[in-house]
C-alpha positions as CSV (number, residue, x, y, z in Angstrom):
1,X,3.1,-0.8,19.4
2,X,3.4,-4.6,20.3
3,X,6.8,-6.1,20.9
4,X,8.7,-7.1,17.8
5,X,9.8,-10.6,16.5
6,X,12.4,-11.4,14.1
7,X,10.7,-13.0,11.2
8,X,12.4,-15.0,8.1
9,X,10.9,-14.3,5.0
10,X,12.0,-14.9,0.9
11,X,12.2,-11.8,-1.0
12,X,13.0,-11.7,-4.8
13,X,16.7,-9.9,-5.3
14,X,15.4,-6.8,-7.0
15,X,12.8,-6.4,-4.3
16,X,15.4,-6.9,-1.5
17,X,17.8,-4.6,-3.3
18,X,15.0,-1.9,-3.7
19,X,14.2,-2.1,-0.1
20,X,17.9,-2.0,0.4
21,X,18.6,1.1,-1.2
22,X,15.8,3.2,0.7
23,X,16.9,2.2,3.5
24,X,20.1,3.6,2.7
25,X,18.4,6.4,1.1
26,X,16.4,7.4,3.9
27,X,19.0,6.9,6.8
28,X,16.5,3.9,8.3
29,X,16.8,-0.1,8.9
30,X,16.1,-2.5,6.2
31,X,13.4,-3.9,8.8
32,X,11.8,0.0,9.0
33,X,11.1,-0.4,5.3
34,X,9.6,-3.5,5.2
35,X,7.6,-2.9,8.3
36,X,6.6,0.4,6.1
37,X,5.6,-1.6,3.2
38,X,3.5,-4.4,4.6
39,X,1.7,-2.3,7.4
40,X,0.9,0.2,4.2
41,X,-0.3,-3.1,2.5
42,X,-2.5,-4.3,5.1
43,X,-3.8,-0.7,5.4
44,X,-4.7,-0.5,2.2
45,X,-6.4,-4.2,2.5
46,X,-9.0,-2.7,4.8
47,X,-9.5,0.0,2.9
48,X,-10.3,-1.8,0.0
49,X,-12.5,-4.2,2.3
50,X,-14.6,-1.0,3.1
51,X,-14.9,-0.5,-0.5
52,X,-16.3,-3.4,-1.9
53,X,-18.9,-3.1,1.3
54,X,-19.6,0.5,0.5
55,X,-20.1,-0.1,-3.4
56,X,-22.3,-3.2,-2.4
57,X,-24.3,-0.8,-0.4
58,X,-24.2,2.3,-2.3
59,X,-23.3,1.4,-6.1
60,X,-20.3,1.9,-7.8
61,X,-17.8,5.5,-7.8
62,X,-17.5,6.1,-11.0
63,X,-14.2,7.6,-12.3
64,X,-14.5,10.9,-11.9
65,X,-15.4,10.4,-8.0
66,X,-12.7,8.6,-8.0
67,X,-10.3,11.3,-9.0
68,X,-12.4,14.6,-6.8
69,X,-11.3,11.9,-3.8
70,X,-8.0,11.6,-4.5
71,X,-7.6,15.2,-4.8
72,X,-9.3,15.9,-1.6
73,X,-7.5,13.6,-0.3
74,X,-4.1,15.0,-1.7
75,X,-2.6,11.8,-3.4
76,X,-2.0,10.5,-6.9
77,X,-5.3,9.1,-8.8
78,X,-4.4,5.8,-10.7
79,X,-6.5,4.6,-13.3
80,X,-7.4,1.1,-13.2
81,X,-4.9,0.1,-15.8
82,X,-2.1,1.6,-13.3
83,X,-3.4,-0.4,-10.3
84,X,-1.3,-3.0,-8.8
85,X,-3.0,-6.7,-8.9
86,X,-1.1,-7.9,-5.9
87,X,-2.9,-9.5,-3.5
């Protein structure tokens, strides 16, 4: 892992306070949690680049390959209507 810098950044209240209380939660540094949350972020970014290039390529998963990958995968399926917009 590279060196880290200190970084100022604005987070809304209830986001900082969230953050706040894993940290607490968990026994770890505010900073571990938000370097937790944006490296799973930018993760998931690639993964969704590879995605969009494989469905390009190979057509659309439909929903039900959708869910048999999650399951092999071991984590939750959401629906479309559950997804997260954020970008």
């Amino acid at each position: 892992m590279s060196a880290s810098e200190r970084v100022t950044v604005s987070l809304p209240a209830e986001v900082r306070q969230a953050a706040q209380r894993v940290a607490e939660a968990t026994g770890v540094p505010f900073s571990a949690v938000v370097q937790d949350a944006l490296t799973t972020w930018l993760r998931s970014r690639l993964v969704d680049a590879w995605l969009a290039e494989h469905q390009a390529d190979h057509g659309e998963f439909d929903e039900d390959e959708l869910r048999a990958v999650a399951a092999e995968a071991g984590v939750p399926y959401l629906p479309p209507s559950a997804r997260s917009s954020a970008a």
